[in-house]
N, C-alpha and C positions, 0 to 999 in steps of 0.2 A: 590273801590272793587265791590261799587254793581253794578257798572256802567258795568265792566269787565264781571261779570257773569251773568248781564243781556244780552249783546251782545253774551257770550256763549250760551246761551241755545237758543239763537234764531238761531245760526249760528250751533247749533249739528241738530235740529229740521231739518235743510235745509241742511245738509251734504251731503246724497245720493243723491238729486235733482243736488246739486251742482255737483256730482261727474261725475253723467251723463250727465249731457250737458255739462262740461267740455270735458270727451270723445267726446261726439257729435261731438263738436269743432275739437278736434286736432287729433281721431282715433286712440290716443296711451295712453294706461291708467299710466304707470309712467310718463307721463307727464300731466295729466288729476291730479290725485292725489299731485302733485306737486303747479298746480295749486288750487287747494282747499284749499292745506296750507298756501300759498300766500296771498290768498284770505283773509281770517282769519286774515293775521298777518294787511294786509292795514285796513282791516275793524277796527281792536283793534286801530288801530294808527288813523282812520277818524271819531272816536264813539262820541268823546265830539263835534265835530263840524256837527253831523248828525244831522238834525234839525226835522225829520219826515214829509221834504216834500214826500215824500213816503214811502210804508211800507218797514219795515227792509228787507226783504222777494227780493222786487225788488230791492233794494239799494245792497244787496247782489251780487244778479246777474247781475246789473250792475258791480259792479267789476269785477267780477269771467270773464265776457264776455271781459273784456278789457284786461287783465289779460292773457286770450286767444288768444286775439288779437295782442299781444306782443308780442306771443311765436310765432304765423304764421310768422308775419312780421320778424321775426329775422330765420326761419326756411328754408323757402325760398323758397319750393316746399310740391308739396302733399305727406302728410305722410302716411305710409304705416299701417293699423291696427297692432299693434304690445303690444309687453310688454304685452301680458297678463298672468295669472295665471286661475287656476282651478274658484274660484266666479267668476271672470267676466263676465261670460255668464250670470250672474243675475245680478251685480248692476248696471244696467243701467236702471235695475225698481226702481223708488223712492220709500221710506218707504210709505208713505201716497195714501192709494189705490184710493182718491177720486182727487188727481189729475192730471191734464192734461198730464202728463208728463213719464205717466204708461200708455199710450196710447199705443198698441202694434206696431202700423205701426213705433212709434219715434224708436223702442228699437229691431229693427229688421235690422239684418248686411248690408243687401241689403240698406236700407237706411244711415246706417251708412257709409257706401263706398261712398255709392254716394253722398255725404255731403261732402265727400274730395275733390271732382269737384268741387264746387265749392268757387269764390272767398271769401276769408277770410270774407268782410264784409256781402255778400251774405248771406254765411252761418248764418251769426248772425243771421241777420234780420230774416232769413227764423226761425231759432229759439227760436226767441225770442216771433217772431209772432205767429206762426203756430204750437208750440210745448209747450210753455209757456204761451199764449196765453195774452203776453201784449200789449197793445193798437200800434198803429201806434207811439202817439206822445209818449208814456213810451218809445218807440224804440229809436225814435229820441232823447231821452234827453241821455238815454243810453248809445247812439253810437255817438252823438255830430252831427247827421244828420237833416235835414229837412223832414217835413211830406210826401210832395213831394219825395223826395230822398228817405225815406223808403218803398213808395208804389211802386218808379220802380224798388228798387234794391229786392223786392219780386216777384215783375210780374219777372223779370229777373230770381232770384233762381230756382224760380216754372219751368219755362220753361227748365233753364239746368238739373233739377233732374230730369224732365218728360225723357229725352232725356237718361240717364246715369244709370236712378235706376226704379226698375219697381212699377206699382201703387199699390196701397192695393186692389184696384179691381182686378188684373192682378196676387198676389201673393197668391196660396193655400197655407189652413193651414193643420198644420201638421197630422190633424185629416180628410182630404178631402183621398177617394179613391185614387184619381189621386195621390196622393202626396206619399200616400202608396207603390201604385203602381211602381210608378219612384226610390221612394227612395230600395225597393226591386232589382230593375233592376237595379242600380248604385252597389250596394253591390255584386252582385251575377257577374256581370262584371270584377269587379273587382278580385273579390275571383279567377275567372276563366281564369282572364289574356286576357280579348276580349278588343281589342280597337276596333271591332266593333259596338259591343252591345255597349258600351260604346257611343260609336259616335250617334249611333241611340236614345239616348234617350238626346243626347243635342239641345237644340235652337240655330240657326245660328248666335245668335248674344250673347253666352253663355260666359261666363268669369271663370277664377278660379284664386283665391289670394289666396297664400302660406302666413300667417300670416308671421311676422317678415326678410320675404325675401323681398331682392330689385325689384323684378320683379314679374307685374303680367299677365294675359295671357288671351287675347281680342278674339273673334270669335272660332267659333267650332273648326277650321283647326288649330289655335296656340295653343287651349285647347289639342288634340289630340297630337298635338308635343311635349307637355309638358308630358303628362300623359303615351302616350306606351313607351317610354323606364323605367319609372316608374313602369310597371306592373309587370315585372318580369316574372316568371315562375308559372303557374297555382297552387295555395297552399299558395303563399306567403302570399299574405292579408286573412286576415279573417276581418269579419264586422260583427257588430251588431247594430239592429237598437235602435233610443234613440231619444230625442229631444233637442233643444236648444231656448229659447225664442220662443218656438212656432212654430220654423220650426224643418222641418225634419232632423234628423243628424244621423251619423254614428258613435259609437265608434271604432275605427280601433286598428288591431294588426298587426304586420310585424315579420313573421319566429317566430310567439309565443310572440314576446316581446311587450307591448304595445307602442302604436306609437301617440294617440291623437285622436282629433273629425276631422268630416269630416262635414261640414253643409251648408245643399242645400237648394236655392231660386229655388221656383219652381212654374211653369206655366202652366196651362192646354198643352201646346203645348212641353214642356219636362222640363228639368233643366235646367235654365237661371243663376245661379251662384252655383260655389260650394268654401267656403273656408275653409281652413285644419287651423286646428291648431294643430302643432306638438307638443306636450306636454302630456308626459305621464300620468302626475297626473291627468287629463283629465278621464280618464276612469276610476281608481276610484273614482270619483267627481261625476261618472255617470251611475254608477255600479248598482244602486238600482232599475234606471228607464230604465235598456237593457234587452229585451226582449228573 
């Protein structure tokens, strides 16, 4: 028993860490929380034979990652963000403010998409390394890799995310002018039914992902193809502005009924992603901080 509640309180301690790079991983939080409970139940079954060649802490997330690794490999393509509810804009910040892991750049959607690019073990390494911040050879014991083999499958990561997700230097925060600026000009486009204005305040190489839809939509031109038959007639949307992890967002309403968040990666050079989450309860989730 005391065995039992020793491993619990170290495994509730690491719960939200868990939860979120869980997400990290798979971009779908029912299955994110799915695995956490997994996690748990191996850890209870591998507790008498854990010997503390490392701390509980990484032994943990060593599973949780394999764990993940399990569900990619059995999934078989990249998943689309989904399954969310009203919190999940926030558990992707760990309980514990002092660690790495509450990083904003990890816990920002733009990064989280682009982590679906890449390959299953990629993604690990990238964060295990770079977001967890465990050593090369913790990697390797982790993942059943070589020190060698951890260091190119990150040089590799680094280079596809450079490519798919934009940098922390390149993303305004929700408190930057510009960002203001743009996220005004998204809202008021919209209210007004311009898929011009609209057009003009996107980057050429801008995306928009419809949370829990099969399809997402690459370049300004298939952004546009998506969004004016969308607009409707001048009145339909109404928008208010809000935040989500620190970028810009919109709560959205359609013909009066509430309809979800709208939340923009944005660039000095316009809106580089925007994705909707269609969910009503959303906007009271976010009612307190709409302007």
């Amino acid at each position: 028993m005391t065995e039992a509640v020793s491993l619990t309180e170290a495994f509730e301690a690491e719960r939200r860490g868990l939860l979120a790079h869980a997400y990290r991983m798979l971009g779908a939080f029912h299955e994110a929380e799915d695995v956490v409970q997994d996690t748990y139940v191996r850890a209870l079954r591998g507790w008498k034979t854990f010997e503390g060649r490392s701390s509980v802490r990484t032994w943990l997330y060593r599973i949780a990652t394999n764990v993940c690794l399990t569900v990619l490999d059995g999934r078989g393509r990249r998943a689309l963000l989904t399954g969310l509810v009203p919190d999940d804009l926030e558990v992707w910040v760990a309980a514990d403010p002092g660690d790495l892991i509450t990083d904003r750049e990890s816990v920002r959607l733009a990064f989280v998409a682009g982590l679906q690019h890449l390959a299953p073990r990629q993604r690990a390494v990238l964060l295990l390394r770079e977001v967890l911040a465990f050593s090369a050879a913790e990697t390797g014991v982790a993942l059943g890799m070589s020190v060698p083999a951890v260091k190119s499958a990150l040089q590799r990561a680094r280079s596809r995310l450079a490519e798919v997700a934009p940098t922390r230097d390149d993303v305004l925060d929700v408190s930057s002018p510009r960002a203001r600026e743009l996220l005004d000009g998204y809202m008021t486009a919209w209210e007004a039914s311009d898929a011009d204005a609209f057009r003009d305040l996107l980057c050429a190489d801008a995306s928009i992902e419809p949370v829990g839809a099969h399809s997402s939509y690459a370049g300004r031109e298939a952004c546009l193809a998506f969004a004016t038959p969308s607009m409707g007639a001048a009145g339909d949307w109404r928008m208010a502005p809000t935040e989500a992890n620190s970028q810009p967002a919109a709560s959205v309403w359609f013909r009066g009924e509430p309809w979800g968040l709208a939340v923009l990666t944005i660039v000095q050079e316009g809106i580089r992603a925007v994705t909707l989450f269609p969910n009503q309860e959303l906007i009271a989730d976010n009612s307190a901080r709409v302007g």
